[in-house]
N, C-alpha and C positions, 0 to 999 in steps of 0.2 A: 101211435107213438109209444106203445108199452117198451117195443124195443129198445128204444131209444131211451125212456128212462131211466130201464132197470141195467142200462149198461154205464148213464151216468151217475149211480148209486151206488155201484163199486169203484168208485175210483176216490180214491185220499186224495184230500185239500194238497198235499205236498205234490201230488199225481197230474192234478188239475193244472196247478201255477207251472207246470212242467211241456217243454216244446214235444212236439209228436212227431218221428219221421213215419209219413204217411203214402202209400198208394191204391188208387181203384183197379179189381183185377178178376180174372175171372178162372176158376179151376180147372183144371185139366179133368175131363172120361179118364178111367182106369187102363183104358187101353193107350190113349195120348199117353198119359203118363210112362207106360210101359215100355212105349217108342221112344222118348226120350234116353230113360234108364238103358234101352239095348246102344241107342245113339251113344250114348258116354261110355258104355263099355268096349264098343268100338272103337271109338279114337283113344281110348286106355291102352289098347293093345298096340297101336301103331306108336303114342306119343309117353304114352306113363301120366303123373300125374305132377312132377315136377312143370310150374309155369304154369298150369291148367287147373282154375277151381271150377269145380264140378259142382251142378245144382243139387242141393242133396236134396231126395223125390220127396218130401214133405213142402218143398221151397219148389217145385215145378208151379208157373203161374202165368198166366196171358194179361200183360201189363197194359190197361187202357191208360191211365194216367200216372207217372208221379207228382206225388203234388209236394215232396220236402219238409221242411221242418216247418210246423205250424203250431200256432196255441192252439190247445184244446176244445175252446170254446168255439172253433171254425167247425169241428166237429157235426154239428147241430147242421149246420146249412150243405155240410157234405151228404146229410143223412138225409135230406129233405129231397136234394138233385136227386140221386140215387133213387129213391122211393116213388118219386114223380118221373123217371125213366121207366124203370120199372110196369110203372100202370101201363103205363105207353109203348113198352116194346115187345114183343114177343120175343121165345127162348127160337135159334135158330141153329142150322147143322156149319160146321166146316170140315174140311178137310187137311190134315197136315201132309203136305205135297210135297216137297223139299227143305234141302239145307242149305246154310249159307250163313255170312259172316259181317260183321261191321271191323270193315277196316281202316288202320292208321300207318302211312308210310307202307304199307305193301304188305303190312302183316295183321291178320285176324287179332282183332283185340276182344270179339264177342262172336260165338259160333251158338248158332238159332235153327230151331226148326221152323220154318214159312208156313201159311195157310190161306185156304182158297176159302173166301166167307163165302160159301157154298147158298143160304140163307137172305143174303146180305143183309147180315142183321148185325154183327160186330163193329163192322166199317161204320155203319151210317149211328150207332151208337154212342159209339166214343169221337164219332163229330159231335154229337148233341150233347153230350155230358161236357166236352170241352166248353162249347158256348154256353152251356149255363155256369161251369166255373168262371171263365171269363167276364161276365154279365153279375156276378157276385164277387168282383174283386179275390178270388181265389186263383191260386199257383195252376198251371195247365202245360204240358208238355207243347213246346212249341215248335217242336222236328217235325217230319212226315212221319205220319203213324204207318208204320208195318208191322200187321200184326206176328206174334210170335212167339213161343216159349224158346227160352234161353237154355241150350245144351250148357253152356261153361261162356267163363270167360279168360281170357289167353294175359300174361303178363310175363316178358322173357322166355319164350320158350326153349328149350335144347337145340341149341345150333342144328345137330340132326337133325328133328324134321321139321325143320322150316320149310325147306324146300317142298318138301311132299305134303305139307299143311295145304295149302289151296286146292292139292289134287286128291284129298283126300276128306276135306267136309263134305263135298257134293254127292258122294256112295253113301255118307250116313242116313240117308232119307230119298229114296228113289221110289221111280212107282210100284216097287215089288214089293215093298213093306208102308205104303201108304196107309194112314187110317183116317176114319172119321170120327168127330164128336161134337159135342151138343153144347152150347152157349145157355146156361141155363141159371145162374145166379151172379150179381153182381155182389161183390166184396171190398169192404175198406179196410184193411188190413194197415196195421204197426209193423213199423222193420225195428228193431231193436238191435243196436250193435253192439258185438260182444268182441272178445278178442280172438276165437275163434272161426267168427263168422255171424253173419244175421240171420235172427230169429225172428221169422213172421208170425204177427198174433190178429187172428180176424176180431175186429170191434163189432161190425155187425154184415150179416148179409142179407141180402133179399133176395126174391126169387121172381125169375121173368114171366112174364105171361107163358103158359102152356101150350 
């Protein structure tokens, strides 16, 4: 529990009585990451950047939970699931296999790279971490988990390419530039919102079985 202490020993009494927007996640390989960053510089050239925020590669991340604005003090029981996962699960491979989009009315409102839990250790993960939020009266994403890191997300785009937007996420990730990578630490991470954009700051991680 050292981790756990010495992360709630920097934190001001003002910091404490303060709500946390929180989620569990897990990091991108260098080379994931990479794929990504070419991904966004592709659809840069077809659409520009007007209507499209782009994940800046420090914010590339594989979201198992959000869990929203909590007090602080839930902290402790988040770090607890985590830790007892952890013991329990081994690090595993996937693959980032395509792209594609969550849409509203006919247009991408979130363009994602997909992955094939190659491992099957992601999927059956973030089922288990959900039941134990659940089972602890904590916040748990209550969609269908598809796993994925988040290329951008779309708001108003340029009349231009609408049209060519659906025919044009599915090339950013084909089997020619497919990669793999490794499931290997879970993360609780702060979103901090600025007016800029949000600033993720990891509280603590651990590390899966080997």
């Amino acid at each position: 529990m050292a981790l756990q202490e010495l992360w709630w020993k920097n934190k001001s009494r003002k910091f404490q009585n303060s709500y946390m927007r929180l989620f569990i996640s897990i990091e991108p390989d260098p080379e994931v990451r990479d794929l990504i960053i070419r991904s966004q510089k592709q659809l840069s050239l077809y659409c520009g950047t007007e209507g499209f925020k782009y994940i800046i590669p420090e914010n590339i991340h594989l979201t198992l939970n959000f869990l929203g604005e909590l007090a602080p003090h839930r902290v402790n029981d988040i770090f607890e699931i985590l830790v007892d996962e952890a013991e329990n699960c081994s690090s595993g491979r996937y693959k980032v296999i395509r792209s594609g989009s969550f849409d509203n009315k006919g247009l991408p409102t979130v363009i994602w790279a997909g992955l094939d839990d190659i491992d099957h250790c992601i999927v059956p993960m973030q089922r288990k971490i959900t039941q134990k939020l659940q089972k602890m009266n904590l916040p748990y994403e209550k969609r269908k988990f598809v796993p994925h890191f988040t290329i951008c997300y779309v708001k108003n785009p340029p009349l231009h390419c609408r049209s060519a937007l659906l025919q044009i996420i599915p090339t950013l990730v084909t089997e020619s530039n497919q990669v793999e990578g490794k499931a290997k630490v879970l993360s609780l991470k702060e979103s901090i919102l600025k007016p800029d954009g949000a600033v993720y700051r990891s509280l603590f991680d651990v590390d899966l079985q080997a």
